[in-house]
N, C-alpha and C positions, 0 to 999 in steps of 0.2 A: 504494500500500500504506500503511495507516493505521500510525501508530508507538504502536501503544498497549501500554502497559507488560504485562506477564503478571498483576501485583496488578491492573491498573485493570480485565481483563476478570476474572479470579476476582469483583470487586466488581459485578461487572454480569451477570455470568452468575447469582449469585446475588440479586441484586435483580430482575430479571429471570425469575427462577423456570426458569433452563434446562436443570437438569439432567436433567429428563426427558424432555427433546425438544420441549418446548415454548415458547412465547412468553407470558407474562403470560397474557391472555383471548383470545388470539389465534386464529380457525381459519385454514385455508390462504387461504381466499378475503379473511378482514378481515386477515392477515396481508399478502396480496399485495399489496392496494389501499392500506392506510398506507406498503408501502416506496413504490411506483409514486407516492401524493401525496405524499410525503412529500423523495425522492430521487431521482424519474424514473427508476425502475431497474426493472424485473420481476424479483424477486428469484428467479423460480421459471426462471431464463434457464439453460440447461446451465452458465454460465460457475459459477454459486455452487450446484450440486451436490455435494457434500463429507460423504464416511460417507451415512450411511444417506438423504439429504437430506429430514432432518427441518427442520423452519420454524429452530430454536435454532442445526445446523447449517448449513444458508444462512445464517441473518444472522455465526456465523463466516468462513464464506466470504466472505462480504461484507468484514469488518473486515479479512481478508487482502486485498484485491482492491483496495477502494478507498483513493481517497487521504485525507489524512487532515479536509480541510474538509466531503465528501461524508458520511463516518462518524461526525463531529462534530455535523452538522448531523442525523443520523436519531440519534443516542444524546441528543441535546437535546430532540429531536421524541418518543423512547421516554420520556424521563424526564416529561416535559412530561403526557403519555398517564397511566403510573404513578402520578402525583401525585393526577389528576384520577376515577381507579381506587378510589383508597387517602383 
């Protein structure tokens, strides 16, 4: 389970664009294949199904789920994406 602060995901949820269930440019298929290269994880896996299992809440679930080197490393790898977006 990642120890991320409540601020730090309001700041990422919002950078991120996720309050509407969404992920930045993400669809489900380019959303799946950046966590899976990104984290070797299939984010669409029942474990990180959570509300409605929109893409915004998977990668929630996610941030609950894993630890905190694995969620570092895909919030590094999102930001990294963002950057290159913007």
């Amino acid at each position: 389970m990642a120890s991320l602060l409540s601020i730090e995901k309001v700041k990422l949820e919002r950078l991120f664009d996720m309050g509407s269930g969404y992920i930045l440019d993400f669809s489900n298929r380019t959303f799946q294949e950046f966590i899976l290269e990104n984290a070797k994880i299939d984010i669409y896996d029942n474990k990180y199904d959570y509300a409605s299992g929109s893409k915004a809440n998977r990668l929630r679930a996610f941030w609950d789920k894993e630890p905190n080197f694995v969620v570092g490393r895909l919030i590094s790898n999102l930001l990294e994406y963002w950057k290159t977006q913007n």
